[in-house]
C-alpha positions in Angstrom: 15.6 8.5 15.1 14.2 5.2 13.9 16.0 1.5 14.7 15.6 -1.2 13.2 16.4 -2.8 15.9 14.1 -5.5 18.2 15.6 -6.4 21.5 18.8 -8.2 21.8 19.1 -8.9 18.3 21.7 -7.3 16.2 19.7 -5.1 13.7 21.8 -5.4 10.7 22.4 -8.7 10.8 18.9 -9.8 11.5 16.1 -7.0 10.1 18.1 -6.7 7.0 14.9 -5.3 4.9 12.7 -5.1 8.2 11.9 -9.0 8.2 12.4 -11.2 10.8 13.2 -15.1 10.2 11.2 -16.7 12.3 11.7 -19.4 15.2 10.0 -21.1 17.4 6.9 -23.4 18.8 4.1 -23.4 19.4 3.1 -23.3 23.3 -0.4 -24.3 24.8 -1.9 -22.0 27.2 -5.2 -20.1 27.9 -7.0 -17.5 26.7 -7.8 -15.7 29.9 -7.6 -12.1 30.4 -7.2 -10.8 27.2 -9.8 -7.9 25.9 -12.3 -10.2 23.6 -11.2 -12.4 20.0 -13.4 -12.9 17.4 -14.3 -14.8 14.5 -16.7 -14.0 11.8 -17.8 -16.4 8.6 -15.5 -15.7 5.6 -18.7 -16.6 3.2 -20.7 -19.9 2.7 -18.6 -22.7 1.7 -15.5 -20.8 2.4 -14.9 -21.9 6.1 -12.7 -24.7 5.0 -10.0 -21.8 4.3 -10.2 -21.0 8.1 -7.3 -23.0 9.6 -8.2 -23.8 13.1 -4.6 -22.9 14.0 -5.9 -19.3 13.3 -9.5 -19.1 15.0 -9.7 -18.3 18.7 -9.1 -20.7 20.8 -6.8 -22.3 18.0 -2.7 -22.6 18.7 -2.0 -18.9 17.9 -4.0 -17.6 20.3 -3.2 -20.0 22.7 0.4 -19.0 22.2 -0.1 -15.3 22.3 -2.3 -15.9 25.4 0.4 -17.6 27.2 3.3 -14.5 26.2 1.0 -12.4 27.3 0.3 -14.1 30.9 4.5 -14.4 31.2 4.7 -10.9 30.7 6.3 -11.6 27.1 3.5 -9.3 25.7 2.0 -6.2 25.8 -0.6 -4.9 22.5 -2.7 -6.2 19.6 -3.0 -9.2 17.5 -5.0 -9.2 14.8 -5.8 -12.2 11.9 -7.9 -10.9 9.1 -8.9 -13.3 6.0 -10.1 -11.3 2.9 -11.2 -8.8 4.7 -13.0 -10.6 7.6 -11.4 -10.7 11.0 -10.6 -14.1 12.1 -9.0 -13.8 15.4 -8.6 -10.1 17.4 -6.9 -10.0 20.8 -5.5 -7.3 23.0 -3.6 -7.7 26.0 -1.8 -5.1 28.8 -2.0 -1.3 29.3 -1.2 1.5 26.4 -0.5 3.5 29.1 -0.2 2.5 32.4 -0.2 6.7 34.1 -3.7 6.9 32.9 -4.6 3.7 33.2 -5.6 3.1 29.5 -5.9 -0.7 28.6 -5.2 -1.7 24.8 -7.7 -2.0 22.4 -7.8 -3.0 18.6 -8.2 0.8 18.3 -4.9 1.8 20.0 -2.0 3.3 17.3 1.2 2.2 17.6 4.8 3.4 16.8 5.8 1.4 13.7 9.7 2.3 13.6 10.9 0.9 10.3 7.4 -0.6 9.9 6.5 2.3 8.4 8.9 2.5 5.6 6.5 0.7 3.1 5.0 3.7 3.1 7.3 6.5 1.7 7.9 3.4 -1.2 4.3 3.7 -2.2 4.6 7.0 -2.1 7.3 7.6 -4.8 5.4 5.2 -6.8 2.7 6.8 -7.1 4.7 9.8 -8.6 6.0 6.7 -11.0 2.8 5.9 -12.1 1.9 9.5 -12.6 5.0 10.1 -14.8 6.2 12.9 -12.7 9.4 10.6 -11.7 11.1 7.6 -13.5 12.9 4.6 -11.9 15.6 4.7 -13.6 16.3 8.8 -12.7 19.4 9.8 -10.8 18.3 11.4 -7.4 20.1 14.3 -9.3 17.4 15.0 -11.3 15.4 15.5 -8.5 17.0 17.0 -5.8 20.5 19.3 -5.5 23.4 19.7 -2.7 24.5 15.9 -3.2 27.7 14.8 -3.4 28.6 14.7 -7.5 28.8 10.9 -7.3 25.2 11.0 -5.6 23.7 12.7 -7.1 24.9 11.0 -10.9 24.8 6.8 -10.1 22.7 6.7 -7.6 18.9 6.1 -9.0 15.5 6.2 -7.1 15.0 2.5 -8.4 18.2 1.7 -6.1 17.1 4.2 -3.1 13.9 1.8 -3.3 16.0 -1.6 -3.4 18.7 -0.8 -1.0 20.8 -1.1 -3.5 22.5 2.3 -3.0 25.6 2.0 -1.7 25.3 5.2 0.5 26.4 5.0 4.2 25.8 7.8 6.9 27.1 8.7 10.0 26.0 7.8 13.4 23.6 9.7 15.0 23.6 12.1 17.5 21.4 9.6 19.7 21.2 12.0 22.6 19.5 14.6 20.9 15.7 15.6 21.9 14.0 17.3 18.9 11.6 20.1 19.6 9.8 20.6 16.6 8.8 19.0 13.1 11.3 21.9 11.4 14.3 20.3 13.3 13.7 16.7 12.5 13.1 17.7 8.7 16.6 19.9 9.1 18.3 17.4 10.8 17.4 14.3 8.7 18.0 16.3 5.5 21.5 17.4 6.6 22.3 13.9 6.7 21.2 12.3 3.9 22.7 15.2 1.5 25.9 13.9 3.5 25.6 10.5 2.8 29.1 9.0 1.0 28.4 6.4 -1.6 30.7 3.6 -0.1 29.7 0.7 -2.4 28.9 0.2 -6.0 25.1 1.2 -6.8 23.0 -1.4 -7.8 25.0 -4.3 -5.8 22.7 -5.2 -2.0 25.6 -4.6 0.4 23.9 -1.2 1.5 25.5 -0.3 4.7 22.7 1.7 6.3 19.1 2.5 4.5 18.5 5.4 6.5 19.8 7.8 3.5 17.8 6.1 1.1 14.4 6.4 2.7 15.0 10.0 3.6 16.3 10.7 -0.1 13.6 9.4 -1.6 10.8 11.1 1.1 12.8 14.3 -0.1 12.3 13.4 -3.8 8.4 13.2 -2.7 8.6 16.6 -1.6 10.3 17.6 -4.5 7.9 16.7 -6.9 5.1 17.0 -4.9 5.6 20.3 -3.2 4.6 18.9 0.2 5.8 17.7 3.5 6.2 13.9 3.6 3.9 13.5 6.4 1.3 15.4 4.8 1.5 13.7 1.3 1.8 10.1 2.8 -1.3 11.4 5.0 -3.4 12.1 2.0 -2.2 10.1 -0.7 -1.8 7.0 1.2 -3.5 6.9 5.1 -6.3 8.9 3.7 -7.2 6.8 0.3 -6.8 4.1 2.4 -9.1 4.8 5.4 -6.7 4.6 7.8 -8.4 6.9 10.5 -6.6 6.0 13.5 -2.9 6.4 11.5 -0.9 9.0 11.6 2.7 10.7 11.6 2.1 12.2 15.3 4.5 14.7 17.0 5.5 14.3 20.8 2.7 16.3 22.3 0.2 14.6 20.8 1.9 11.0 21.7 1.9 12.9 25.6 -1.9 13.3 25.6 -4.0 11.8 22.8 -5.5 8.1 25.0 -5.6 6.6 21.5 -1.9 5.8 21.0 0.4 3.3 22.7 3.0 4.4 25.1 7.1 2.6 24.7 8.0 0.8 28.0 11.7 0.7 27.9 13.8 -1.4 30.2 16.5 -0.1 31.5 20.0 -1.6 32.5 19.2 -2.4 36.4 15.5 -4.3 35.0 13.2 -1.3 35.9 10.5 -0.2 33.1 10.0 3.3 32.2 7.6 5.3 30.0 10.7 6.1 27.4 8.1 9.1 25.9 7.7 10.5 29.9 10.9 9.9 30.6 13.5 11.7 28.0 16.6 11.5 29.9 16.6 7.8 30.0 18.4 5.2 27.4 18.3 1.8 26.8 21.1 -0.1 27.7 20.7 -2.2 24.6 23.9 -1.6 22.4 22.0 -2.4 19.3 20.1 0.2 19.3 22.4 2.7 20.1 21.2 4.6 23.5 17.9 5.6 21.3 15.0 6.8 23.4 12.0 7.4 20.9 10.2 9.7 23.3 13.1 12.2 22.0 11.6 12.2 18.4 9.3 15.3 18.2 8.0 13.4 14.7 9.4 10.3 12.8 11.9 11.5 10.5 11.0 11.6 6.4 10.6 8.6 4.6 10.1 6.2 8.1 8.4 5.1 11.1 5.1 6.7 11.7 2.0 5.1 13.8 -1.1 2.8 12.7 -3.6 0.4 14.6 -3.8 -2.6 13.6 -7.2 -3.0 11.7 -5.3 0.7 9.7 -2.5 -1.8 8.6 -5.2 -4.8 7.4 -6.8 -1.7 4.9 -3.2 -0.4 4.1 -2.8 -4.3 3.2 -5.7 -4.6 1.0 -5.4 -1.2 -0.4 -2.4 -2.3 -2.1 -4.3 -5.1 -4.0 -7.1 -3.5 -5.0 -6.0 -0.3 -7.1 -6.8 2.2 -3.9 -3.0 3.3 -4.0 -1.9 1.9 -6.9 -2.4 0.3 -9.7 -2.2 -2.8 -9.9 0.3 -3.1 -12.2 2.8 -0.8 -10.3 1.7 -2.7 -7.0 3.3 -5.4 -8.6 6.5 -3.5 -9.0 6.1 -2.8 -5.3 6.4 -6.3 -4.4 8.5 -8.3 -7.4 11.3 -10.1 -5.6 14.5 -8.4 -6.7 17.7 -9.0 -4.6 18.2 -12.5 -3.0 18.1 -12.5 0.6 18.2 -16.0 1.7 16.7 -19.6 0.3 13.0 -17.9 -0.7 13.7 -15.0 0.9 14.3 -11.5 -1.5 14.4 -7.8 -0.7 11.5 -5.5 -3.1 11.1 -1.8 -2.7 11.1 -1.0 1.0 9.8 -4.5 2.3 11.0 -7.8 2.3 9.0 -10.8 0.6 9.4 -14.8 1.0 7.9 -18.0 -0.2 6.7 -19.7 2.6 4.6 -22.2 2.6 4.2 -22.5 -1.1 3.0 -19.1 -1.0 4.0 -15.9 -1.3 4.3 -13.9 2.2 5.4 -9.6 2.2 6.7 -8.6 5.6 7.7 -5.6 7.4 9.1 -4.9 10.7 10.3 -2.5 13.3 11.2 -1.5 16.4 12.9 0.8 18.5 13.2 0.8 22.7 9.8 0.0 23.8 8.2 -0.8 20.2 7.9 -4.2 18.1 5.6 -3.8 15.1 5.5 -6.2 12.0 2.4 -6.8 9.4 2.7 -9.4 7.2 0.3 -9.7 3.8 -0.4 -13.4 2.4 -1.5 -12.2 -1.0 -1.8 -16.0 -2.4 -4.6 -17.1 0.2 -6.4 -13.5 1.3 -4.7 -13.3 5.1 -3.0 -10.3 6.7 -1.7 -10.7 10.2 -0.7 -7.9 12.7 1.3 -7.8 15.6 2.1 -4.4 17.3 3.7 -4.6 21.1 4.8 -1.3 23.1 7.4 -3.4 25.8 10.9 -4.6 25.2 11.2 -8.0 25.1 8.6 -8.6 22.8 9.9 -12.2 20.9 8.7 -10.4 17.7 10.8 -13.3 15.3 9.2 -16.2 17.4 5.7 -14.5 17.0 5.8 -14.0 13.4 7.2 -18.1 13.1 4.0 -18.8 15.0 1.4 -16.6 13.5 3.0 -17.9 10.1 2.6 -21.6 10.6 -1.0 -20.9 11.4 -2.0 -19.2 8.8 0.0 -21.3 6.2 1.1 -24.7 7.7 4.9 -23.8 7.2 7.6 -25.2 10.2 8.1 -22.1 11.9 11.0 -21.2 11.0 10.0 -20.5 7.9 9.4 -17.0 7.8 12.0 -14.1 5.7 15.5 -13.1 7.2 18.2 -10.9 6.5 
């Protein structure tokens, strides 16, 4: 139901862990028309940590300024340095039937995004001793495969270091309820074949490892996903505006950003109005997200972008975990390029000569990515509801603000 896909860009190849390596440079242009930036003093003495590059007015928001007025852009940008927002911009329409212009406050779909979550999740049971690392998924759940269910561990669901593969998916398919995703997803990942050796990064496809281990959270827990994630997680973290919303709710609720697909003959369609539509993009296989009723166990879900800054500093300040088992969240395990390695459900990179964690998603329609600088205090956002979005340019860019870096110097896969 989720792609990892962005636009015109081979998924697999590219997302890898859901980071994008980034290109690019940086373009001049003006700030006019977009809802209002802002700056506000991170503490006396402190403003020398405030690259211009980052303020308003400064190259990144000169850069996203001029996507924007090519029509490269539609969403939120946001900048925040321990805990102070440095630069906020919006730009376009979250829905264009209603007439509803973006605003800092607008939720967006995260597609694979989201994903950091559901690892959070099962480490919190870690923490709590309710589940171990090193525990076959056997131990856990039942009606897996004998080979499943014995080598594979939930410390190599996390890594995607599983070796399981599944199926395509039925990409025409419009789910009616959360029952039938839950069902549906289920079915396959008890399916899944182990098609490489456990432990070794060659993982085919990761969706049976995020639903596996969003089943193992049910397991334990004895609760949906959505609603532990919801109270464990969006909940601890004050993340108001953040949910795992169903169909309806995407049809009606003002507050959350509506996908604008392309389509093969260059017209733009509401892709959650408009169910019997595709997108011509091959490497994202025909997927339409309006046809998900709810994101499917252990991905996606939808956050604003000030909801991602908290999720950010949640996760160094003991809020949803400890600090010790954040750690474990984010130690660099399987090399992924020059600085670049994969950690449980997120990539993370030296860049700079500082440690950057990255996620990002997308589907028809949707480009999401946050990106945590936990050396130097920043957190950057972008979240864009068109296709098209140059998501791996914008992340170069917003990365050589923020840390000086060339810009192509962000994670890859």
């Amino acid at each position: 139901m989720v792609s990892d896909s962005v636009r015109g860009v081979d998924r697999r190849r590219l997302l890898g862990w859901g980071g994008l390596g980034a290109v690019g440079v940086v373009a001049g242009a003006s700030s006019a028309g977009a809802q209002p930036g802002y700056a506000e003093s991170a503490g006396q003495g402190s403003t020398d940590a405030i690259p211009a590059d980052t303020r308003p007015g400064g190259a990144y928001d000169r850069y996203v300024a001029k996507l924007a007025a090519d029509g490269k852009f539609s969403g939120v940008v946001l900048l925040s340095h321990r805990g102070r927002t440095v630069l906020a911009r919006s730009y376009g329409m979250a829905d264009e039937e209603r007439g509803i212009a973006h605003h800092q406050g607008v939720a967006f779909s995260l597609g694979s995004a989201g994903k950091p979550f559901g690892a959070v999740a099962v480490l919190q049971l870690v923490q709590a001793g309710k589940v171990r690392l090193s525990d076959p998924v056997g131990t856990h759940l039942t009606g897996l495969a004998k080979d499943v269910a014995e080598q594979v561990t939930v410390h190599h669901l996390l890594s995607g270091t599983s070796g399981l593969d599944v199926a395509d998916e039925d990409v025409e398919r419009v789910f009616r309820s959360r029952d039938e995703v839950h069902a549906y997803y289920e079915q396959r990942a008890r399916q899944a074949k182990l098609v490489g050796v456990p432990g070794v990064p060659d993982t085919v496809h990761e969706e049976a490892e995020v639903t596996l281990a969003a089943l193992i959270v049910e397991a334990v827990s004895g609760r949906s996903y959505w609603d532990y994630v919801r109270e464990y997680v969006f909940a601890r973290c004050g993340m108001t505006g953040s949910g795992f919303f169903t169909r309806p709710r995407w049809l009606t609720d003002g507050h959350i950003a509506h996908p604008y697909m392309e389509l093969a003959d260059g017209s733009v369609v509401d892709a959650v109005r408009n169910l019997d539509v595709s997108s011509p993009d091959p490497n994202v296989l025909g997927k339409n997200p309006g046809r998900a009723f709810i994101d499917a166990p252990g991905d996606g879900g939808f956050a604003t972008a000030p909801d991602l800054v908290r999720f950010a500093h949640a996760l160094g300040d003991g809020t949803v975990l400890d600090r010790p088992w954040a750690d474990v969240l984010t130690a660099a395990r399987t090399p992924q390029g020059p600085a670049s390695f994969g950690a449980y459900g997120l990539p993370v990179s030296i860049v700079g000569g500082q440690w950057m964690y990255q996620r990002a998603g997308g589907n028809p329609g949707v480009a999401a990515n946050w990106d945590i600088y936990p050396d130097t205090g920043w957190v950057g956002v972008i979240l864009g509801n068109r296709d098209g979005v140059p998501l791996r340019e914008m992340i170069g860019q917003e990365t050589q603000a923020v840390t000086g870096a060339p810009a192509d110097g962000g994670s890859g896969g």
